[in-house]
N, C-alpha and C positions, 0 to 999 in steps of 0.2 A: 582753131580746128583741133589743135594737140588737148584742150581744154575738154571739148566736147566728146573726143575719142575716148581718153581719161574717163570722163563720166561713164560712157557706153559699156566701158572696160569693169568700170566700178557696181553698175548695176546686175553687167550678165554675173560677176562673181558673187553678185548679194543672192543673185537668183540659183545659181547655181547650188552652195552652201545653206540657202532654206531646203534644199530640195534633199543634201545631203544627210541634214540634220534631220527631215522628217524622215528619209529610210533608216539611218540612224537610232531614231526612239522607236520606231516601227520592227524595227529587228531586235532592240532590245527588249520591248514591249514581247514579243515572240517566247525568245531566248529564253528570259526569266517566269514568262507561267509554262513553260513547255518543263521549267528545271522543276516549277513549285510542283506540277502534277504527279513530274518521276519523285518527286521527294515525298510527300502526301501517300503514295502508291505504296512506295517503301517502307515509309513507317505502319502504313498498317498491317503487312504483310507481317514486319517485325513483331509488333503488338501484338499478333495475333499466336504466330508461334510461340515466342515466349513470355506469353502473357502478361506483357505490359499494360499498363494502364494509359490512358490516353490524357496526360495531366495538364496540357495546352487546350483542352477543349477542341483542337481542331475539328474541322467535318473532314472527314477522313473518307472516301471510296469506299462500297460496300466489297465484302469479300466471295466468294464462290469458290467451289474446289470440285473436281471430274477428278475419275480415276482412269488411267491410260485404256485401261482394260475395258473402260464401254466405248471404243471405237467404233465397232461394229454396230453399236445398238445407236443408227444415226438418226433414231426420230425421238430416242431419249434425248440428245444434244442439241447446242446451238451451232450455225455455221461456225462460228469462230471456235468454239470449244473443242470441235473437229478438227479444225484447224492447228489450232495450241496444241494437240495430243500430237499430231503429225510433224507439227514442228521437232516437238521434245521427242522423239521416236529418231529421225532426222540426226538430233545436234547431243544426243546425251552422252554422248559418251565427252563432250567437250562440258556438259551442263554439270556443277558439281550439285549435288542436294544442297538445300535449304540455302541456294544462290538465287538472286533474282533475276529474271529476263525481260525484255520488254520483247513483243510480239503485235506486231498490225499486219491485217487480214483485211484487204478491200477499206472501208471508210470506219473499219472498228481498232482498236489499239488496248491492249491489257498489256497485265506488267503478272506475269506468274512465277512460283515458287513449285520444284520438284522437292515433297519433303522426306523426310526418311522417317522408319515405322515407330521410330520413339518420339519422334517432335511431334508426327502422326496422329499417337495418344490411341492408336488400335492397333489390331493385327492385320496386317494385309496380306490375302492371299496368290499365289503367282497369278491367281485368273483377276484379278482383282488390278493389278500393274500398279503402276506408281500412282501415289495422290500429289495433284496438281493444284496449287493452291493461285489463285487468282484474282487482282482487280479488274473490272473493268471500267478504264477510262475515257472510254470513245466517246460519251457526252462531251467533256471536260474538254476531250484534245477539240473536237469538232467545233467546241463556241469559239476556242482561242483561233481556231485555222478559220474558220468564217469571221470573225472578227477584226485578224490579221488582212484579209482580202477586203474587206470593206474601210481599213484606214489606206491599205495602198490604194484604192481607187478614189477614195476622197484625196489623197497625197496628188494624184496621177493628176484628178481635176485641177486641183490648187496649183499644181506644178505648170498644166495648161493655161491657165488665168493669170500665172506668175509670168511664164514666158511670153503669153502674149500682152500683158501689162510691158514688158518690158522690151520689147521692138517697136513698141507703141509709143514708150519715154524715149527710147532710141532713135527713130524716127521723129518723134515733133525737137529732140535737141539737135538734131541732123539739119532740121528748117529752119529753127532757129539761130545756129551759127552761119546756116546762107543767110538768112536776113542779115542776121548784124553785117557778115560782110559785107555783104550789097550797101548796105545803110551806112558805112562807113567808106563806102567805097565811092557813093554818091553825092556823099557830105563835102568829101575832099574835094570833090569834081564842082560842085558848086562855090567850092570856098575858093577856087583859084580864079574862079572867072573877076569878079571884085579884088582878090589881090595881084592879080596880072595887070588889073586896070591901074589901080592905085599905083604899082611899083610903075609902070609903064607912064603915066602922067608924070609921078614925080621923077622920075628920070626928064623925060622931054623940058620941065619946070626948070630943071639942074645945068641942060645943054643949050637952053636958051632957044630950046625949038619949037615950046607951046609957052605961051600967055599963060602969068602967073594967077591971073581971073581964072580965065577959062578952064587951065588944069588944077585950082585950086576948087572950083564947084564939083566938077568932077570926082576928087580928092573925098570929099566931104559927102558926094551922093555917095561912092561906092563903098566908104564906110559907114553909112548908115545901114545901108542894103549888106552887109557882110553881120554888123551888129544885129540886125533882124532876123539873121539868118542862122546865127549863130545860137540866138534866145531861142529859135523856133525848134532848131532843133536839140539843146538840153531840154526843151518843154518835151521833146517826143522821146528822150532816153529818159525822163523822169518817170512819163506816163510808161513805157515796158519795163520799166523798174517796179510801178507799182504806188512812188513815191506820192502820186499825184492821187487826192482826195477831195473831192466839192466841199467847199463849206457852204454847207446848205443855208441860205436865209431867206424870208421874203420879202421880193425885188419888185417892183413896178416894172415891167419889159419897155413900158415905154421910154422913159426914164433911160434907159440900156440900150435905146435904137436912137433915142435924139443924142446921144453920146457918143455914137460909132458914126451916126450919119455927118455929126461934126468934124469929124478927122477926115472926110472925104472931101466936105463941101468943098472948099478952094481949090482942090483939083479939078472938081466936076464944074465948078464956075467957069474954073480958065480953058477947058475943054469945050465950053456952051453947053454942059448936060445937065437938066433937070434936073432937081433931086425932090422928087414928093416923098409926104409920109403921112397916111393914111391910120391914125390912132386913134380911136375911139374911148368912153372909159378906162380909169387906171386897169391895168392888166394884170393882178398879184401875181406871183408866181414863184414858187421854194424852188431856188437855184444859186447856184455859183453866179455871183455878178459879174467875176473877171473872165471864167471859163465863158459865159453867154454873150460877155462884151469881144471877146477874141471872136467866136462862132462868128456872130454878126458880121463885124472889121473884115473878116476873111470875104463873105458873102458880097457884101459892100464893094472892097478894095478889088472882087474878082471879076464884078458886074462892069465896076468902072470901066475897069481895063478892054471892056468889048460893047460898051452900051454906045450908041450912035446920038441921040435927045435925049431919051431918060431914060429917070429908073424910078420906079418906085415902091415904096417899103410899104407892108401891109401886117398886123397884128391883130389877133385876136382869141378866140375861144371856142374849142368844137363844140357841133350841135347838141352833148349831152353834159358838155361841162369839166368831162374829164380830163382834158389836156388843153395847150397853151401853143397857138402855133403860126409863125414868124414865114411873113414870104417877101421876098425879092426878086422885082422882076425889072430886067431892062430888054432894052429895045433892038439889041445887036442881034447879029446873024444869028440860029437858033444854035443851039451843042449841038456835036454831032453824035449820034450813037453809040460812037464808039470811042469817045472823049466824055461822055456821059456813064460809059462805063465803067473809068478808070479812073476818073476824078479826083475818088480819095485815095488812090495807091499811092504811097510813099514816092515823092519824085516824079512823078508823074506828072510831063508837061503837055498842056496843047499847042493849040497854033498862034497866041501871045504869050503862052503862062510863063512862070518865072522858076522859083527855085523848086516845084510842086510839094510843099511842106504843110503850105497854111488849108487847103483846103482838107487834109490829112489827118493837121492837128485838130481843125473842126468838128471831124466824125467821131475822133477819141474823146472830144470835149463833149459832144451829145450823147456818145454811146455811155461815160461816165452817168452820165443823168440819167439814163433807159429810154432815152429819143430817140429819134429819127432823125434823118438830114437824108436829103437826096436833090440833085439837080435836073433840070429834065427840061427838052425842047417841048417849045408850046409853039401856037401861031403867033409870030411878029415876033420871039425875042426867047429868052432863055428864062425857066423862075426855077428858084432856091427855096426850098420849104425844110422849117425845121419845126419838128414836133416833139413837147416835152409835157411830161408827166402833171398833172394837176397837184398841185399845191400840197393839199389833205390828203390825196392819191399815194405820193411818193415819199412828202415830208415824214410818215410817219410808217413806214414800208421796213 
């Protein structure tokens, strides 16, 4: 739990700190063309009064200059030009000549210069007012302020898709540590019922109150049953590992059903239950031999466990060739619905099942291949169908 919280803790700060970083270059982004535009503005200003040369090649702001004294003539000016003279009218007597100002009017922005009559290079007369020398930047400032709002809204999205990526890793490693719990929580709970037995025999063995027969077979079943259970389940921390890969070859399925049906047979003799197998031509098929021999075993070993006379195996090939698919049918009371449901959930016992692992690890066995597996009541008994991918279909996928 302290592991997965950690992680939770590790991504909201990954997400946090991308989020940082992009307002971060997005304000520096800002910061430094809003400096280059005042800087760019200035030099030409400079260059122009004292006639500098422009030896950088810059592109430099075009220049413009009003004199105070056409206030009144408002359809000679531009809104903002009006504006500029009102400003400097306003602020001059803090404005020293040939200082620059920066000045924004509504969505325009200049940077002007009050000059005096010798930088001038005329004579100005009182009706005449001051010469206002002038950039205008408002193209300039407008791309950077429109271009500014379209990374923060790209930032805003990506910040959206960040956050919700990550309540989304947050949540499935939330499910994730309840499985494992669970999954280890049900592990142990299985692994004591055969070591309760074991210790509990050989104890009675020890005080001379069970037959050393008796509790010695016992001894031996329920170490088997703990060994099987224990393989079953490192096969199923292997397969959420990842560790687990089909080595793909091609198998004869039949070959793979008179193999599994052989580990059954003596039990199903000593029980009186039939075992047919129903195989026609060899049945090629690009699989995992040992993952499709467990599949099977499980189907087999599950049927037994509830078949009343038989059971029988049946193999073959869909109507158009494309797949390969494996059915077991015995004669026991049908599944129920809702033991039909749950079948392959981890643990998950019915009304004889055992430790509910195998038929679990069946589904991760087919689901590796891109099959199917599903159990289902039919009339007279219960059948098991597993379907896997054709040969040329998958082998080469």
């Amino acid at each position: 739990m302290k592991k997965a919280a950690s992680s939770q803790k590790i991504l909201r700060c990954l997400t946090l700190f991308s989020i940082l970083i992009g307002l971060i270059l997005i304000g520096l982004f800002y910061g430094l063309e809003m400096q280059h535009i005042h800087t760019q503005a200035s030099v030409a200003l400079k260059n122009k009064i004292f006639n500098n040369e422009n030896e950088k090649g810059e592109l430099l702001p075009a220049l413009s200059y009003v004199y105070t004294g056409q206030r009144n003539e408002t359809d000679m000016l531009f809104a903002v030009e009006a504006a500029m003279i009102d400003d400097y009218q306003a602020n001059k007597n803090s404005i020293a000549y040939n200082s620059i100002r920066r000045f924004q009017y509504k969505n325009e922005e200049v940077y002007y210069m009050p000059l005096s009559a010798g930088i001038a290079g005329e004579k100005i007369s009182a009706e005449d007012g001051i010469l206002l020398l002038y950039a205008d930047v408002s193209f300039s400032v407008n791309l950077v302020r429109r271009t500014t709002w379209l990374l923060l809204l790209a930032l805003a999205v990506l910040s959206a898709a960040l956050i919700f990526m990550e309540r989304r890793s947050a949540a499935a490693l939330e499910q994730r540590d309840a499985e494992m719990k669970a999954f280890f929580a049900n592990a142990s709970h299985e692994l004591k019922t055969p070591l309760m037995a074991i210790s509990g025999y050989a104890d009675g063995i020890r005080q001379g109150i069970v037959k050393s027969d008796e509790g010695l077979d016992v001894i031996v079943k329920e170490t088997d049953r703990m060994s099987d259970l224990i393989g079953n389940i490192l096969e199923l921390s292997k397969v959420d590992s990842g560790a687990i890969v089909p080595l793909m070859a091609e198998n004869d399925i039949r070959e793979i059903l008179y193999d599994a049906a052989g580990i059954i047979l003596p039990a199903a003799k000593q029980r009186g239950i039939a075992l047919s197998l129903d195989l026609p031509d060899p049945i090629m098929c690009f699989c995992d031999e040992g993952m499709i021999f467990s599949v099977v075993s499980n189907l087999l070993t599950n049927s037994l466990r509830y078949a009343q006379r038989c059971i029988s195996v049946e193999a073959g090939r869909g109507v158009n060739g494309q797949d390969v698919w494996i059915q077991v049918l015995n004669d026991g009371p049908s599944i129920s619905k809702a033991d039909a449901a749950h079948i392959f959930d981890r643990f998950y016992k019915g009304e004889k099942g055992q430790s509910g692992i195998g038929m679990s690890l069946a589904s991760e066995y087919v689901a590796a291949h891109h099959g199917q597996i599903s159990v289902s009541p039919v009339e007279g008994g219960t059948l098991s169908r597993v379907t896997l991918p054709n040969s040329s279909a998958f082998g080469h996928a």
